[in-house]
N, C-alpha and C positions, 0 to 999 in steps of 0.2 A: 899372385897375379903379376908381381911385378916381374919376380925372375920367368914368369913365362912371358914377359912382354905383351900380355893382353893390353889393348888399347881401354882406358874404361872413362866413362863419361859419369855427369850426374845421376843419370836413372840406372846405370849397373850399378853405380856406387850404392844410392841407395835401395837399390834390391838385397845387397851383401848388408846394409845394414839391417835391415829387415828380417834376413837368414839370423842375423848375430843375434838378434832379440830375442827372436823366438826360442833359440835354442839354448839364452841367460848366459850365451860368450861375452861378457860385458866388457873383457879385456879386451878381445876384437872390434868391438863397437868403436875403442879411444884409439885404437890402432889404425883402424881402417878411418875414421872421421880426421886424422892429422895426416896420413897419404892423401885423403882429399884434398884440405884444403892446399896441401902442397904439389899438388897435380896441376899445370896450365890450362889443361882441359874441361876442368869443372869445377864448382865450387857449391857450398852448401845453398840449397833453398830449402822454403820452408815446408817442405817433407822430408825432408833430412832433420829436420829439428824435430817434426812432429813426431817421426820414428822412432827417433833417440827419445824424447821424454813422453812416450807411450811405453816402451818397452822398458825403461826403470820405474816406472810407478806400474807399471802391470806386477811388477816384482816384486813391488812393496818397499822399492829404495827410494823413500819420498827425500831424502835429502838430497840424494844423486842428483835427480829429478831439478829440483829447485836450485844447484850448482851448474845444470846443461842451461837453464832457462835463463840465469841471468850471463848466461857465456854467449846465448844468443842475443842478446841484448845490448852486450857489450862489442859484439862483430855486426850490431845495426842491423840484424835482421827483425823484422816485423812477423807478430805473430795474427794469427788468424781465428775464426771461431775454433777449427778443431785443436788447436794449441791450448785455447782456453775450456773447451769441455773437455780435453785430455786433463788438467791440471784440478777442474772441479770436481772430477769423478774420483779423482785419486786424494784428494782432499778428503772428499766426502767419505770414503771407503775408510779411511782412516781417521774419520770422527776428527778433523781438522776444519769445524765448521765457519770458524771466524777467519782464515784463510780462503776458503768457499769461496764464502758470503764478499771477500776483497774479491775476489777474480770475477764473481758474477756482477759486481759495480762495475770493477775497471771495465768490465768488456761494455757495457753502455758509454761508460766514459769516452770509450775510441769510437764510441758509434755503430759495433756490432750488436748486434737484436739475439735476443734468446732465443733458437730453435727449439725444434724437437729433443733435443738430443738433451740441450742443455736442461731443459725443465726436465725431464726424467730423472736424468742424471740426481736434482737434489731434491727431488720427490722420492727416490726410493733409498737416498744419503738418509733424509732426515723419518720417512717409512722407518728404516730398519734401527735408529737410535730412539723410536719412539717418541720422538718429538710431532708430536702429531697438528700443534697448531702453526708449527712450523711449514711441516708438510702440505696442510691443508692453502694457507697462506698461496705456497705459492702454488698450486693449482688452481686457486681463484685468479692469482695475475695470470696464466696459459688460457683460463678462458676469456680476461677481459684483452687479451691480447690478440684472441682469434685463432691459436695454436690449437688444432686439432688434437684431442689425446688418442692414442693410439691404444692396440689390444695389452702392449706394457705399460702403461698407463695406469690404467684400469686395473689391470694386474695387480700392482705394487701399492694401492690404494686399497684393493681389497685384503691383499698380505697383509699391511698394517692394520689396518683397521680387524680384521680377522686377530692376529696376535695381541693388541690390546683388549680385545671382548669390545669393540665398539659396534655391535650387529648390526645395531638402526640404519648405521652409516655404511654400512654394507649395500642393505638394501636400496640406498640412496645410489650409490653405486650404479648398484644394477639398472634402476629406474635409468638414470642418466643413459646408458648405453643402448637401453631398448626404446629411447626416445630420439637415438641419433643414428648414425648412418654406418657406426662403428662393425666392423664385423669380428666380433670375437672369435677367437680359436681354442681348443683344446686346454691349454696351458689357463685360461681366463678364465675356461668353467670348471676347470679343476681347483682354482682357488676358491671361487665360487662354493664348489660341494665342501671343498673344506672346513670354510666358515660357517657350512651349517651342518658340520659334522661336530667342530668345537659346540656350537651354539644348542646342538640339541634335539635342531627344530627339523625332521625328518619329514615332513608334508613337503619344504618347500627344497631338502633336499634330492628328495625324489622326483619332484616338480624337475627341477634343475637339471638332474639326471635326461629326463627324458627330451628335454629341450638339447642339451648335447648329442643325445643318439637321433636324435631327429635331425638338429642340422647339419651335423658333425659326425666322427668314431670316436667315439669313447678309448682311451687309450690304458693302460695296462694301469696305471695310477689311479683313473676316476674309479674304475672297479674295487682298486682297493682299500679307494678311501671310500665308497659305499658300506664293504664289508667289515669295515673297523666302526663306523659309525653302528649297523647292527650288534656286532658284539658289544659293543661299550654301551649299548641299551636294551641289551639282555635279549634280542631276538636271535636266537641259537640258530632255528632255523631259515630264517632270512637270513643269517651268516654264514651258513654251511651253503646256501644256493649261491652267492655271489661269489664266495674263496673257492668254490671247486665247482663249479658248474660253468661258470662265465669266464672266468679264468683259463680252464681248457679250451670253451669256447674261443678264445681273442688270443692265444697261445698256439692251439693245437686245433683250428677247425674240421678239418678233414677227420682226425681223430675222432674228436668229437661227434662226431654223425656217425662212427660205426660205434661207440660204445653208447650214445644214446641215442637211438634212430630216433625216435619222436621230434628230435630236434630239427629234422628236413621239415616239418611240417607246422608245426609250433611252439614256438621256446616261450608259450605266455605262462607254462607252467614251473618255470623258473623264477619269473621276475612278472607281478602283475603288471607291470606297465602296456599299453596297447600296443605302443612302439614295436615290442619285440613279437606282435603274432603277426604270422605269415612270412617272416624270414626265411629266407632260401639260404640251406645249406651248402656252402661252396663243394660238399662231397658227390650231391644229386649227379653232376656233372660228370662222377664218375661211375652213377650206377648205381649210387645205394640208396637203398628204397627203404621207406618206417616199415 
């Protein structure tokens, strides 16, 4: 840019840093961040820091990372919440939980409050190391604090709780969600089926099921973790209807209604659930009749 004498200011700047991260040029990053600050024109703020130490701990260069932060520190920049939920997630991801656990202090220290972002961030840290009262802990402070949880939330509570066999707590879950304002999506009741696909318990996965195709579509996953839970409980034929029946169906629609015409009319003989009688074949529209 420079032998073309493009003029560039802070926000082209860091747009070009943004390009370098993405793409793991990290020698561009130190290149183009010392043209900056040696430009009249512009100098770093703090999304120029955020950039640069999101884009080394995305990488998994947590030292990097923690050599940019105190460089920013040391040029008097001030960091902000997303400085500090950049540094907790990348902590967290790296099972560097007593580092965490400083950043989520300091940030009270300065007087910033934990968002959304931040209580995720080490609700699904401490989810995925199995630290469950860890976990739980701080989703009790997100509600005494009034922090709505969200459909990730929820999510990463049931992951956990689902991977340690904690089912009760599943259900607890669930309760909590169908008592609040929350609108789950696809991704939340797939975890959902999953945990009682581990669990066994096939009433309340199907329950579950039908509550996704009612509010929801069902996406190519909830299917097949319907069809793993029948086989793994020896229902052959409930397995052979979800892996090859529904499967074409949410793959292949149109298909689907010319090699099984009954399906323009009623697919309840696929899957008992009520939900799927009276489904309209997206092929009708084209003429094919049962």
């Amino acid at each position: 840019m420079k032998r073309n004498k493009i003029h560039q200011n802070t926000v082209t700047w860091n747009a070009l840093l943004t390009s370098f991260g993405r793409s793991g040029t990290f020698e561009l990053i130190e290149e183009a961040f010392n043209d900056m600050c040696s430009s009249f024109d512009s100098f770093p703020d703090i999304y120029t820091w955020n950039i640069i130490l999101k884009s080394y701990g995305k990488d998994g260069r947590m030292r990097k990372m923690e050599e940019w932060y105190l460089k920013m520190q040391e040029m008097g920049a001030s960091p902000d919440v997303v400085t500090f939920n950049t540094l907790i997630r990348v902590y967290g991801r790296n099972r560097e939980f007593t580092k965490m656990r400083n950043v989520a202090q300091h940030m009270l220290t300065l007087y910033f409050q934990w968002n959304e972002v931040t209580f995720n961030t080490m609700i699904e840290a401490y989810g995925r190391a199995g630290m469950m009262e860890d976990m739980e802990q701080i989703h009790r402070i997100m509600k005494c604090k009034g922090v709505k949880p969200s459909p990730f939330t929820l999510t990463t509570l049931i992951n956990a709780y689902s991977k340690e066999k904690m089912f009760d707590k599943v259900e607890k879950i669930r309760r909590e969600w169908k008592n609040s304002d929350i609108r789950p999506d696809v991704v939340m009741y797939n975890a959902l089926l999953e945990a009682y696909r581990r669990s066994g318990n096939l009433p309340l996965l199907e329950e579950a099921f039908n509550e996704l195709e009612t509010d929801l579509e069902p996406d190519e996953r909830s299917f097949v973790i319907i069809a793993n839970a029948y086989r793994s409980n020896g229902l052959r034929e409930k397995y052979k209807t979800f892996s090859t029946y529904h499967l074409i169906l949410l793959k292949m629609p149109d298909q689907m209604c010319w090699i099984f015409p009954g399906a323009t009319q009623n697919t309840s003989y696929l899957f008992e659930h009520e939900a799927w009688r009276g489904r309209e074949c997206p092929g009708r529209s084209r003429g094919v009749s049962s």
